[in-house]
CHARMM internal coordinates of N, CA and C (Angstrom, degrees):
IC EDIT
DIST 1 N 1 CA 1.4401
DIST 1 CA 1 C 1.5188
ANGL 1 N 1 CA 1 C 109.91
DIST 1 C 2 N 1.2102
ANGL 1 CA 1 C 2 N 105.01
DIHE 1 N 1 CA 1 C 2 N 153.38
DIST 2 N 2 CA 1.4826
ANGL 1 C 2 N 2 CA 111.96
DIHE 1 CA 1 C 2 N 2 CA -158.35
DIST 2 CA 2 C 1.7345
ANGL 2 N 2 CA 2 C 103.51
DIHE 1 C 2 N 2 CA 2 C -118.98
DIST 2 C 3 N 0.8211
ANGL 2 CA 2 C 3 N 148.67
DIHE 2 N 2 CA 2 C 3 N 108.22
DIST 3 N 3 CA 1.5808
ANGL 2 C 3 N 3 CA 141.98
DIHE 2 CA 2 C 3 N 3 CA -160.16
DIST 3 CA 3 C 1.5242
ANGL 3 N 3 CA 3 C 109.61
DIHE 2 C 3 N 3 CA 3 C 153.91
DIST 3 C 4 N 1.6603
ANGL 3 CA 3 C 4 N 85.93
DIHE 3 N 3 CA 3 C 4 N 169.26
DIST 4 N 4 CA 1.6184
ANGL 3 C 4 N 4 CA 97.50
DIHE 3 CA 3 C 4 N 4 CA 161.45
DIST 4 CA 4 C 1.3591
ANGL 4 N 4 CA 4 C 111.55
DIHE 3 C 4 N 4 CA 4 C -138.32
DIST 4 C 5 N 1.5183
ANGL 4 CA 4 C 5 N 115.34
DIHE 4 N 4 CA 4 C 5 N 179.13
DIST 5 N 5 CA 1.4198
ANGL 4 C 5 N 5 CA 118.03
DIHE 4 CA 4 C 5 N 5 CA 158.49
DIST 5 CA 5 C 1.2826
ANGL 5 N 5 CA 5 C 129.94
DIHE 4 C 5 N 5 CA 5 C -143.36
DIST 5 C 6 N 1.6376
ANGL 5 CA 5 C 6 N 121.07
DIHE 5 N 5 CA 5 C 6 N 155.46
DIST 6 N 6 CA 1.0976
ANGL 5 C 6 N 6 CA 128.27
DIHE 5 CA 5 C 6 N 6 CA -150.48
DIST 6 CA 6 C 1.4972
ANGL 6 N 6 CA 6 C 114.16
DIHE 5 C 6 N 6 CA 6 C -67.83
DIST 6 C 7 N 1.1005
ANGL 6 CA 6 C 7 N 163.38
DIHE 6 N 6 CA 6 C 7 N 89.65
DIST 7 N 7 CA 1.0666
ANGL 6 C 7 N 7 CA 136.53
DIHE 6 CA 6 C 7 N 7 CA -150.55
DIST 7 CA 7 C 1.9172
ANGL 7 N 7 CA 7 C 107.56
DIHE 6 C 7 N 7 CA 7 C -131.20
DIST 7 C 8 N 1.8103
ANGL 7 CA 7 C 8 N 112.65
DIHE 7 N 7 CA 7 C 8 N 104.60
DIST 8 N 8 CA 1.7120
ANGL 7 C 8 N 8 CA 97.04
DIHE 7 CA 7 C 8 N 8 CA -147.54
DIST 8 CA 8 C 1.3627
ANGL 8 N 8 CA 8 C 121.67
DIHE 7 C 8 N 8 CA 8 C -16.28
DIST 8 C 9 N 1.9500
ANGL 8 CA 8 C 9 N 87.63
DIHE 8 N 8 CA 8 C 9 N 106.30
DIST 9 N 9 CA 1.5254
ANGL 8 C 9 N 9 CA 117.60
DIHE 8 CA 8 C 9 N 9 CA 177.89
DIST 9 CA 9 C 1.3993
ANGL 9 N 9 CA 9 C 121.16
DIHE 8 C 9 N 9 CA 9 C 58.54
DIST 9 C 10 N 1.1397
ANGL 9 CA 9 C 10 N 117.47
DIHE 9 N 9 CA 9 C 10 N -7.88
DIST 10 N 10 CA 1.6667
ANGL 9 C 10 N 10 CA 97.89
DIHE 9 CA 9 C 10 N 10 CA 174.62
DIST 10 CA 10 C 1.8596
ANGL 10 N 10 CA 10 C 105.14
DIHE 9 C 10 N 10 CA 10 C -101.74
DIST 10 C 11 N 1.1843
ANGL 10 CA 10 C 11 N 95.92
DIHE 10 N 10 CA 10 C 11 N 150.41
DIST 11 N 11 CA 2.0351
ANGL 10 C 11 N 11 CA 84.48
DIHE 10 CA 10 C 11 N 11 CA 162.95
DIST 11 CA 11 C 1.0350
ANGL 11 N 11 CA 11 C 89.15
DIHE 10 C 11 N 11 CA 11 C -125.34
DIST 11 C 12 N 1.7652
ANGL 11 CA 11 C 12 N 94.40
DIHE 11 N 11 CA 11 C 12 N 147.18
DIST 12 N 12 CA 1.3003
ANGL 11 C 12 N 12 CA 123.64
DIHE 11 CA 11 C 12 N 12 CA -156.00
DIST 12 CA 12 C 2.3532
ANGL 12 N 12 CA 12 C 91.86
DIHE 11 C 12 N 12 CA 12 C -137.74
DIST 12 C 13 N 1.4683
ANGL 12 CA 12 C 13 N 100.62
DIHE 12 N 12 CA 12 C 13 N 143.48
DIST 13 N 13 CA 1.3366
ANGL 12 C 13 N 13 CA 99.72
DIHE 12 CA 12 C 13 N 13 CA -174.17
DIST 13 CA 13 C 1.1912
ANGL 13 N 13 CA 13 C 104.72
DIHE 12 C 13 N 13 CA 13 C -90.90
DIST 13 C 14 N 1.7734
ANGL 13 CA 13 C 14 N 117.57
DIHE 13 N 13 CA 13 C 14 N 143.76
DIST 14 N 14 CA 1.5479
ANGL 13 C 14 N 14 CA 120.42
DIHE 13 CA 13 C 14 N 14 CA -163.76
DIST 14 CA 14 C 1.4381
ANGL 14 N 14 CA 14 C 101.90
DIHE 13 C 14 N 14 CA 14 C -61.91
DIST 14 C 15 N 1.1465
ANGL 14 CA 14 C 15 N 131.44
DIHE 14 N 14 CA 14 C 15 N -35.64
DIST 15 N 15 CA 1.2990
ANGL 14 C 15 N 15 CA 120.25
DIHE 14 CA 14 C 15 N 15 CA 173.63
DIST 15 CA 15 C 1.4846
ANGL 15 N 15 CA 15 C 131.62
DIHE 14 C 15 N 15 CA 15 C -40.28
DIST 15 C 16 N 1.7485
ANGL 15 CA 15 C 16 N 105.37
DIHE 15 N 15 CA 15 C 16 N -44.72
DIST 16 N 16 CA 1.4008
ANGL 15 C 16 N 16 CA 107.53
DIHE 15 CA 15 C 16 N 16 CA 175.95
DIST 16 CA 16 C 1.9425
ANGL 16 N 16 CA 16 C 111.88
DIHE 15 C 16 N 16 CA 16 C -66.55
DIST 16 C 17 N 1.4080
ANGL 16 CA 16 C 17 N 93.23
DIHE 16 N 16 CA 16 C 17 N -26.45
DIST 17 N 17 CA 1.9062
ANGL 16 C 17 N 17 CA 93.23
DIHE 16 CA 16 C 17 N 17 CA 178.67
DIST 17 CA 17 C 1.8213
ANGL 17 N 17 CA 17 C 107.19
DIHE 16 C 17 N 17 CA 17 C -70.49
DIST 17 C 18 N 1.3149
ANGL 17 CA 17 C 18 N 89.17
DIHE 17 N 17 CA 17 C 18 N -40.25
DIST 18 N 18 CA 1.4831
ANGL 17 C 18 N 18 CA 80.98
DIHE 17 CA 17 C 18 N 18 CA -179.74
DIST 18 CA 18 C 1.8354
ANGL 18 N 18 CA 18 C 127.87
DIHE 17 C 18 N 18 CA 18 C -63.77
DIST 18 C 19 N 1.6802
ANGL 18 CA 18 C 19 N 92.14
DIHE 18 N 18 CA 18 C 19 N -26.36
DIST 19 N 19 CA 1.5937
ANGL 18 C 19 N 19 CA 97.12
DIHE 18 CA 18 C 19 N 19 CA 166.87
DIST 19 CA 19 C 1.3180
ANGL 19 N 19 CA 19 C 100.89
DIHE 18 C 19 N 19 CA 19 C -78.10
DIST 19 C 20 N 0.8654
ANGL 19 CA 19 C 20 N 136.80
DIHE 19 N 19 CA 19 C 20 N -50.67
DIST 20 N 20 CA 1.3973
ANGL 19 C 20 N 20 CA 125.40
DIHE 19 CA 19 C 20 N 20 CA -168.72
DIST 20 CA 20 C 1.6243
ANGL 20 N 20 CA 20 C 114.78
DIHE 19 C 20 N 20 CA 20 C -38.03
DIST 20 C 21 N 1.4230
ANGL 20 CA 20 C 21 N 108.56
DIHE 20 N 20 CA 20 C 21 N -63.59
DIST 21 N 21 CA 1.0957
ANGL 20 C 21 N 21 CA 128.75
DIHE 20 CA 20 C 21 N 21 CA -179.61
DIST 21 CA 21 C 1.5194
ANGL 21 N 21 CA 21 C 101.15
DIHE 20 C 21 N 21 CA 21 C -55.30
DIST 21 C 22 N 1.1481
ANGL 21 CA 21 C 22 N 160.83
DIHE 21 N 21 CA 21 C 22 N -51.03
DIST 22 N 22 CA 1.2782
ANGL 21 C 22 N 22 CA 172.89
DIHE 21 CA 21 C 22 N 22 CA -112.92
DIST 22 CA 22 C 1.8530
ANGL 22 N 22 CA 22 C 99.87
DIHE 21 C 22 N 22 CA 22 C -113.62
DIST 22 C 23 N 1.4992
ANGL 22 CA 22 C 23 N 101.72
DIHE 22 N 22 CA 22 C 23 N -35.27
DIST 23 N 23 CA 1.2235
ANGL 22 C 23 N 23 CA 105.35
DIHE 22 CA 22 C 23 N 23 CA -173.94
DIST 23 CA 23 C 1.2445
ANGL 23 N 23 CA 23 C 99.91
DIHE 22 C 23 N 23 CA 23 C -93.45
DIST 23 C 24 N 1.1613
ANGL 23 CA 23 C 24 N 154.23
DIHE 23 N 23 CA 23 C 24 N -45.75
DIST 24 N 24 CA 1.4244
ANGL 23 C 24 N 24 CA 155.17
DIHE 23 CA 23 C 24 N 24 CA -179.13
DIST 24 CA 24 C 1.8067
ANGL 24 N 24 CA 24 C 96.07
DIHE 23 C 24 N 24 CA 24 C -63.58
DIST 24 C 25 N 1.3519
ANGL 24 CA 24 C 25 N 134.03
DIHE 24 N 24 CA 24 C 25 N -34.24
DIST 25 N 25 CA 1.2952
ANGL 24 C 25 N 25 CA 115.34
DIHE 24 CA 24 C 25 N 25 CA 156.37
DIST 25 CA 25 C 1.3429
ANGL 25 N 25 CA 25 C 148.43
DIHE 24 C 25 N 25 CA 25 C -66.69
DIST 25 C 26 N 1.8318
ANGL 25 CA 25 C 26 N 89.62
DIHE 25 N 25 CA 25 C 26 N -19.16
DIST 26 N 26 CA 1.5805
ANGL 25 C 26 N 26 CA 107.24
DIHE 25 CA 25 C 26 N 26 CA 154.41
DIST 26 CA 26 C 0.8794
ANGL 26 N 26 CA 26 C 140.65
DIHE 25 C 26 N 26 CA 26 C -89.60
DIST 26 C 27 N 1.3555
ANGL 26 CA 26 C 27 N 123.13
DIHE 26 N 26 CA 26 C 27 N -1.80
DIST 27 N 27 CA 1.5497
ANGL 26 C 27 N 27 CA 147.64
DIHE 26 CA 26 C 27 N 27 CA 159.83
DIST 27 CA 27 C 1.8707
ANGL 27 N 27 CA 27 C 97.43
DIHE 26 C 27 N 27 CA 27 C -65.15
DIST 27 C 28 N 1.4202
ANGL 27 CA 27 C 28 N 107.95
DIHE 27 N 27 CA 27 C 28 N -57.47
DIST 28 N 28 CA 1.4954
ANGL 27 C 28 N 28 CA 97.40
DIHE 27 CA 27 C 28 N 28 CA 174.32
DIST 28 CA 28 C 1.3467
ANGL 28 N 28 CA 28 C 132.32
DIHE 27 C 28 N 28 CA 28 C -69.69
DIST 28 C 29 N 1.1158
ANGL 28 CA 28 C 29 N 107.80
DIHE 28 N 28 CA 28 C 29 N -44.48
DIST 29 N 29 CA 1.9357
ANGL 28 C 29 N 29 CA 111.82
DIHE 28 CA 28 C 29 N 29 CA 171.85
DIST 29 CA 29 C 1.8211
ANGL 29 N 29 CA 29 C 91.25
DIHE 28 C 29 N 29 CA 29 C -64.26
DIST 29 C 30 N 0.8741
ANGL 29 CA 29 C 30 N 140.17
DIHE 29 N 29 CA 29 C 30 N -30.28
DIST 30 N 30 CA 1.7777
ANGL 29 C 30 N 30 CA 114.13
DIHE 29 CA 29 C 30 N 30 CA -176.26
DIST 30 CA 30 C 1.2616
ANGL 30 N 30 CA 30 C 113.81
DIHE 29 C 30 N 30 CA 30 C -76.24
DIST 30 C 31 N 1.8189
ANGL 30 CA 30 C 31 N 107.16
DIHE 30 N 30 CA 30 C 31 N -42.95
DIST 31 N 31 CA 1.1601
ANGL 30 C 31 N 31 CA 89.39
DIHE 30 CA 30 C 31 N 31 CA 161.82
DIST 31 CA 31 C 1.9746
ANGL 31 N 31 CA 31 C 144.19
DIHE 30 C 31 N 31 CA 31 C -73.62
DIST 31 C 32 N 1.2732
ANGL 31 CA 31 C 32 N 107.43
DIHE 31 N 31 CA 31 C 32 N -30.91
DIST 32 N 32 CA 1.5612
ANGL 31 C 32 N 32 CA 91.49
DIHE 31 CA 31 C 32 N 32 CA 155.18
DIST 32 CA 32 C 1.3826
ANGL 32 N 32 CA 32 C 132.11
DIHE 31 C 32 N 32 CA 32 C -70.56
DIST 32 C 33 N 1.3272
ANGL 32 CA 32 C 33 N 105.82
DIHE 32 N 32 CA 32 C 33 N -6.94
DIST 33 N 33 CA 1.6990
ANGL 32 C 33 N 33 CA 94.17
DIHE 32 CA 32 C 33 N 33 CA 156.67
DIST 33 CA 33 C 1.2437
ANGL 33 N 33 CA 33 C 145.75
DIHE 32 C 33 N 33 CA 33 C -84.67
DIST 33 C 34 N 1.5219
ANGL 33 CA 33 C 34 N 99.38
DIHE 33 N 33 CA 33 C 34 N -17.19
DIST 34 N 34 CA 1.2501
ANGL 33 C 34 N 34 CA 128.27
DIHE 33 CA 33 C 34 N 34 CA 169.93
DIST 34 CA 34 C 1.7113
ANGL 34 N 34 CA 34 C 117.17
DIHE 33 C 34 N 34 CA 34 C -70.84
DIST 34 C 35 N 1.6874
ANGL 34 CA 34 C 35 N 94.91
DIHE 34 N 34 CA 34 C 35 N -33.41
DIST 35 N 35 CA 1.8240
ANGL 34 C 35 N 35 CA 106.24
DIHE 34 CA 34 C 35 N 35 CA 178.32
DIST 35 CA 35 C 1.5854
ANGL 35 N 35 CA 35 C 105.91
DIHE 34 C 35 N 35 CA 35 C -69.20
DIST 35 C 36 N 1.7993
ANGL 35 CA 35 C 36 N 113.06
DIHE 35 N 35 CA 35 C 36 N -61.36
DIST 36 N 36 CA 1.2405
ANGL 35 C 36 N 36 CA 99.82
DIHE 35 CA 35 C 36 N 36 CA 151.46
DIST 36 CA 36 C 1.0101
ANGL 36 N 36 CA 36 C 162.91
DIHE 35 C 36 N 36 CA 36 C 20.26
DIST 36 C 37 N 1.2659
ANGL 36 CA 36 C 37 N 110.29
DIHE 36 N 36 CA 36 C 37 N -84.95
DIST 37 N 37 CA 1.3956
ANGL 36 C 37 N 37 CA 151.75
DIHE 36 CA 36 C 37 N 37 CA 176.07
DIST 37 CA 37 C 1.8929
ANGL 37 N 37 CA 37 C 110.47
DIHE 36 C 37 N 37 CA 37 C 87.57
DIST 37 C 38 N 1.3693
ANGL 37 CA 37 C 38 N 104.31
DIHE 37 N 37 CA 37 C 38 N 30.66
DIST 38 N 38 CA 1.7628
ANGL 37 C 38 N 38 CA 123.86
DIHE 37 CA 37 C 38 N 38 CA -172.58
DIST 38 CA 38 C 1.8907
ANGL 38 N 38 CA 38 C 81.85
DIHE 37 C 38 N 38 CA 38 C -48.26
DIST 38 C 39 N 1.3055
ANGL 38 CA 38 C 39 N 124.62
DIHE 38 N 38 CA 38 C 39 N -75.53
DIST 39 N 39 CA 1.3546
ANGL 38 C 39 N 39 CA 144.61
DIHE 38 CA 38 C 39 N 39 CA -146.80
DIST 39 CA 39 C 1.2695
ANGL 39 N 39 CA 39 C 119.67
DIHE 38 C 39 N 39 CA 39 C -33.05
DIST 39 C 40 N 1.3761
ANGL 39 CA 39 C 40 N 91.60
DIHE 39 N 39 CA 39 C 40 N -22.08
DIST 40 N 40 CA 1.8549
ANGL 39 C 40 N 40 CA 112.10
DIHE 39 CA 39 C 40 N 40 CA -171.48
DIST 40 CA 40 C 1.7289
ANGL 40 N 40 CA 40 C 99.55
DIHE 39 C 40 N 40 CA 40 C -75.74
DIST 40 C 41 N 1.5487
ANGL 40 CA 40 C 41 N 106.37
DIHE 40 N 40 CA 40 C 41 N -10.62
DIST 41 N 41 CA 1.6070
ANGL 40 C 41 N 41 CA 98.68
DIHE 40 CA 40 C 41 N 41 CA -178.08
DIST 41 CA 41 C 1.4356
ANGL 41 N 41 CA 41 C 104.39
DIHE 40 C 41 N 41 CA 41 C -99.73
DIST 41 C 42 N 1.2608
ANGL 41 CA 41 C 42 N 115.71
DIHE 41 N 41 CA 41 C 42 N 11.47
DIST 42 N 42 CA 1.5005
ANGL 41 C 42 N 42 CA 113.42
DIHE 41 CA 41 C 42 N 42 CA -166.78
DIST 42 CA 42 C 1.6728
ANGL 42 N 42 CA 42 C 123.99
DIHE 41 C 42 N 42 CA 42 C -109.10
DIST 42 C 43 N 1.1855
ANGL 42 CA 42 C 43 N 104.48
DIHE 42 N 42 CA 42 C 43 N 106.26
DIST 43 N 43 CA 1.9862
ANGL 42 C 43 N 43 CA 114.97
DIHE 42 CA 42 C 43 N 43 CA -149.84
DIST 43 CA 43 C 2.0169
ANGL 43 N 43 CA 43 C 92.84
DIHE 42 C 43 N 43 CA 43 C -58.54
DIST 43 C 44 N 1.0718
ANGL 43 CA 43 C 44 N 119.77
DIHE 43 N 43 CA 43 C 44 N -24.67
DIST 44 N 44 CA 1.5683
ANGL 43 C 44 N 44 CA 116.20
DIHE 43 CA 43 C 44 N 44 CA -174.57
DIST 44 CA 44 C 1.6367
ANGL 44 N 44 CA 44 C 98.69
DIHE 43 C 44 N 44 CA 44 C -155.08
DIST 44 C 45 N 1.1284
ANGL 44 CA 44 C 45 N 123.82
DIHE 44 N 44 CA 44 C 45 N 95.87
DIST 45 N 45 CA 1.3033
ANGL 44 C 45 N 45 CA 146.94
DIHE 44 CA 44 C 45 N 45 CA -179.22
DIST 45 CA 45 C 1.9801
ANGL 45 N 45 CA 45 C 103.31
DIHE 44 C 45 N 45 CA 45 C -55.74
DIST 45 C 46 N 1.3241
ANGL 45 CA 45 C 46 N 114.67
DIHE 45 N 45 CA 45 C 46 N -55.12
DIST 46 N 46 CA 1.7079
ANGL 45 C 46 N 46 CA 119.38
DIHE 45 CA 45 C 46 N 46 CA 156.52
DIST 46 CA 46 C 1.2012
ANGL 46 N 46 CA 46 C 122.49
DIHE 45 C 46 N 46 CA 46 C -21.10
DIST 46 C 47 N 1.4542
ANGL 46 CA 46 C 47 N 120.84
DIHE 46 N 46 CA 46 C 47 N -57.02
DIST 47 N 47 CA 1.3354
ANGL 46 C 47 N 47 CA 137.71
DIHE 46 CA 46 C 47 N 47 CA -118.94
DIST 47 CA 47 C 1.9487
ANGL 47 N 47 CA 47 C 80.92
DIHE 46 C 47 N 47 CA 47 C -129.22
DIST 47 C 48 N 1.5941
ANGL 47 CA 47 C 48 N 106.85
DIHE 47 N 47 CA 47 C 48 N -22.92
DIST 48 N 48 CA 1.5934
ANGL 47 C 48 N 48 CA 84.87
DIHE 47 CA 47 C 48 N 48 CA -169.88
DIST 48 CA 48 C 1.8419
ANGL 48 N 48 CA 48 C 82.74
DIHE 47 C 48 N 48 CA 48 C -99.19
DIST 48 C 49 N 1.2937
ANGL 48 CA 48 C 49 N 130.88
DIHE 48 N 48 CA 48 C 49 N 6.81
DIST 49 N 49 CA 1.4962
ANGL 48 C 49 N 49 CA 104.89
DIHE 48 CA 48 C 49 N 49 CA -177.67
DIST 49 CA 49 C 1.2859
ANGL 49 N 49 CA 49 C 112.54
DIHE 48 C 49 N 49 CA 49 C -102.19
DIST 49 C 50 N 1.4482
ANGL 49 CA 49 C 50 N 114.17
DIHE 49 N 49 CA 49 C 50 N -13.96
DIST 50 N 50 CA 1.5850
ANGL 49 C 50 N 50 CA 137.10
DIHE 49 CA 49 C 50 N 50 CA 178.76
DIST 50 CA 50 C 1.5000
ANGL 50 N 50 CA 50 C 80.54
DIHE 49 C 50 N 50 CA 50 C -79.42
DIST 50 C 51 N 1.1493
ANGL 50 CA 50 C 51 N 165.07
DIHE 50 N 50 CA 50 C 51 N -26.49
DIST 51 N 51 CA 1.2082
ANGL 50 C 51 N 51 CA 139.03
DIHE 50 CA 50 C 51 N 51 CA -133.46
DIST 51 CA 51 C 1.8219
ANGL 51 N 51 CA 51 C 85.58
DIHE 50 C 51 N 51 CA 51 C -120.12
DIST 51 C 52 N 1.3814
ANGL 51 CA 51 C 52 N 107.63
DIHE 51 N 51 CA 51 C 52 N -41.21
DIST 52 N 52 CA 1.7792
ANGL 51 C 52 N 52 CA 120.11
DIHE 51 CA 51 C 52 N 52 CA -150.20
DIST 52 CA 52 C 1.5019
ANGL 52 N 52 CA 52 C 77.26
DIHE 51 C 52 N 52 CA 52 C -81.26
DIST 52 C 53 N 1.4610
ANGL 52 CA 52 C 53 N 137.07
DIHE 52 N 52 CA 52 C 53 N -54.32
DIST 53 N 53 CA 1.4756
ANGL 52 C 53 N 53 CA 141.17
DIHE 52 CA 52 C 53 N 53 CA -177.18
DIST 53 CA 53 C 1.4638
ANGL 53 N 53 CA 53 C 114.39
DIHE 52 C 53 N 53 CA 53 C -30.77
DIST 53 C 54 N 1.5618
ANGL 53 CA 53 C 54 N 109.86
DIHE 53 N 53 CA 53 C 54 N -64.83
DIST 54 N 54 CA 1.6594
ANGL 53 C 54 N 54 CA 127.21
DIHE 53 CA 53 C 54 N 54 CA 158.80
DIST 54 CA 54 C 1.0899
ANGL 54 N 54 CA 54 C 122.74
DIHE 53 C 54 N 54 CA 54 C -13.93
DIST 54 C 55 N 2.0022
ANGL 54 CA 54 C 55 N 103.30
DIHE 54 N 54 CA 54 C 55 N -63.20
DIST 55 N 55 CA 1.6759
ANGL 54 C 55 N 55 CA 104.07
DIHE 54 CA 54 C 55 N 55 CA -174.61
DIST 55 CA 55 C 1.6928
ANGL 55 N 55 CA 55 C 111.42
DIHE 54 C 55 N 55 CA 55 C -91.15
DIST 55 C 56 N 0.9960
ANGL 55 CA 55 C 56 N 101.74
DIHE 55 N 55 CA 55 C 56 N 4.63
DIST 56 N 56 CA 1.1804
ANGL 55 C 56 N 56 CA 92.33
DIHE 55 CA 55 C 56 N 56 CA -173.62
DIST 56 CA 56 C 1.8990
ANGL 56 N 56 CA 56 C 108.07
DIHE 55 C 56 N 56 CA 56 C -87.86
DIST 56 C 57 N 1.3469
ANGL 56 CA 56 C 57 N 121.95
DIHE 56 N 56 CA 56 C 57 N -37.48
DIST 57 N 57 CA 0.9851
ANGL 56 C 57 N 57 CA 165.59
DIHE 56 CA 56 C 57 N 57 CA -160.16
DIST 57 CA 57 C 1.6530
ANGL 57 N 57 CA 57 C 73.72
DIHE 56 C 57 N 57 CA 57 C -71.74
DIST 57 C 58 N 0.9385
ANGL 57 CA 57 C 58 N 119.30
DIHE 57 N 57 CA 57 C 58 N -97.98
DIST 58 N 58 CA 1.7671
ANGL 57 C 58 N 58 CA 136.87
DIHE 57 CA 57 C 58 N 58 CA 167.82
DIST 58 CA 58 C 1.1710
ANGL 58 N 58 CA 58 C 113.61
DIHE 57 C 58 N 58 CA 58 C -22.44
DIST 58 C 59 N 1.3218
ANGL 58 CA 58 C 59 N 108.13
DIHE 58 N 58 CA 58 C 59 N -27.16
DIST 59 N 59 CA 1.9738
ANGL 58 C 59 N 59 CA 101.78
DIHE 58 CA 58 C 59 N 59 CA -177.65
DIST 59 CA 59 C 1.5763
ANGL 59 N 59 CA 59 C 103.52
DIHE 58 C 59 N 59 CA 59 C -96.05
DIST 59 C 60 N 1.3578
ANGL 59 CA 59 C 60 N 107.32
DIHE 59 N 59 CA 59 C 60 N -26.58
DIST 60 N 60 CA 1.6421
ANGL 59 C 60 N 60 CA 105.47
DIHE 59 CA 59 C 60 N 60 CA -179.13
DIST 60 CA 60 C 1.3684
ANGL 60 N 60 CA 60 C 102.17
DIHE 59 C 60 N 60 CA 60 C -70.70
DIST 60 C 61 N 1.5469
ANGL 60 CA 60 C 61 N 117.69
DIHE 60 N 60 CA 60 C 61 N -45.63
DIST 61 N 61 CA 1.4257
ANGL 60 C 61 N 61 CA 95.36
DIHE 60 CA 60 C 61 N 61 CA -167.24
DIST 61 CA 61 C 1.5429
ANGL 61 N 61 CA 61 C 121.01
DIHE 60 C 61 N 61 CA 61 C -83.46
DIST 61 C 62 N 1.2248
ANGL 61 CA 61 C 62 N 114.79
DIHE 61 N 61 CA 61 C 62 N 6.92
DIST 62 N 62 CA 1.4200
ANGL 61 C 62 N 62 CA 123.36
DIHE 61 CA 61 C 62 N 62 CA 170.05
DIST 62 CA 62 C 1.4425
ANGL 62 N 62 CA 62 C 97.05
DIHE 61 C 62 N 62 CA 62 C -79.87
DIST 62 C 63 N 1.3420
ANGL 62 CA 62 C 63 N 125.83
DIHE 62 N 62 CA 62 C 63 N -78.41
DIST 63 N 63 CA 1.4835
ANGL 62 C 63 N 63 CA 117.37
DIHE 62 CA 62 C 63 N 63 CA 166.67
DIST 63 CA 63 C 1.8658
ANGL 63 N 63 CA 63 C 128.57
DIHE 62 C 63 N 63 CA 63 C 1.18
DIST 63 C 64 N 1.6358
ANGL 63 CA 63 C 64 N 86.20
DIHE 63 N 63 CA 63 C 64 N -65.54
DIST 64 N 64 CA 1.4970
ANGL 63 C 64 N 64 CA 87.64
DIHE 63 CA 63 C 64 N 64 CA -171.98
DIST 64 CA 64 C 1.6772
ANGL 64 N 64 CA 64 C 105.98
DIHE 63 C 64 N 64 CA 64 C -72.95
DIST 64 C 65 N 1.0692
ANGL 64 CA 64 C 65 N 123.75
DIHE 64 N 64 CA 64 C 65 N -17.32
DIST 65 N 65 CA 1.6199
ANGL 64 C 65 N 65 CA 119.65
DIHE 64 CA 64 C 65 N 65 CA -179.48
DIST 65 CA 65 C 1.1861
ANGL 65 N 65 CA 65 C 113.94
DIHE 64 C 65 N 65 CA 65 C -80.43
DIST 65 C 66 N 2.0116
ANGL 65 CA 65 C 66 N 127.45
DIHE 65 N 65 CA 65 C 66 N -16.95
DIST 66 N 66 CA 0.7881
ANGL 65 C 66 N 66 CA 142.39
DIHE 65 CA 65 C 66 N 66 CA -174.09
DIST 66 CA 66 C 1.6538
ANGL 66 N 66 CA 66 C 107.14
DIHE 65 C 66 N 66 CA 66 C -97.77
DIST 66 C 67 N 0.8867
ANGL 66 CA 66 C 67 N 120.03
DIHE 66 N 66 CA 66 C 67 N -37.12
DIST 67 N 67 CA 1.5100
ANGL 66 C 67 N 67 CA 127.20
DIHE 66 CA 66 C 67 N 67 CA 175.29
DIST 67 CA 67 C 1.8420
ANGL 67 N 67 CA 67 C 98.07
DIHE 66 C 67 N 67 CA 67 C -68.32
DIST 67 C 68 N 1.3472
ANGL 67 CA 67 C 68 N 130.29
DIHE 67 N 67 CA 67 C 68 N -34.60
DIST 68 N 68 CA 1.4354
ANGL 67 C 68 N 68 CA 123.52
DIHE 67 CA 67 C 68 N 68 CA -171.91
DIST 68 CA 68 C 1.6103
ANGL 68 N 68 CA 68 C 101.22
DIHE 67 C 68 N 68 CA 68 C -66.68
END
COOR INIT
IC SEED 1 N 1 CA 1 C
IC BUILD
């Protein structure tokens, strides 16, 4: 997506909202996995949140192109 948004007075590129947002969803999926106890299956815990970050990042912005 190609744009920005208004955000009081600054514009900001949808990309950075979409990370934003991406990270406040990974704050939640880590933590219920962590409540869980999912993590204990996870050979490099780094490498799987950089990875879960990615799609998530990817699922929002499919979302928002899909919601237009």
């Amino acid at each position: 997506m190609i744009g920005e948004a208004h955000v009081y007075g600054l514009y900001l590129p949808w990309l950075m909202l979409l990370c934003g947002g991406a990270l406040g969803a990974l704050w939640g999926v880590r933590r219920v996995l962590a409540a869980t106890g999912l993590y204990r299956w996870v050979w490099h815990p780094a490498l799987f949140d950089l990875a879960l970050y990615a799609l998530l990042v990817w699922a929002l912005s499919r979302l928002t192109v899909l919601m237009q």
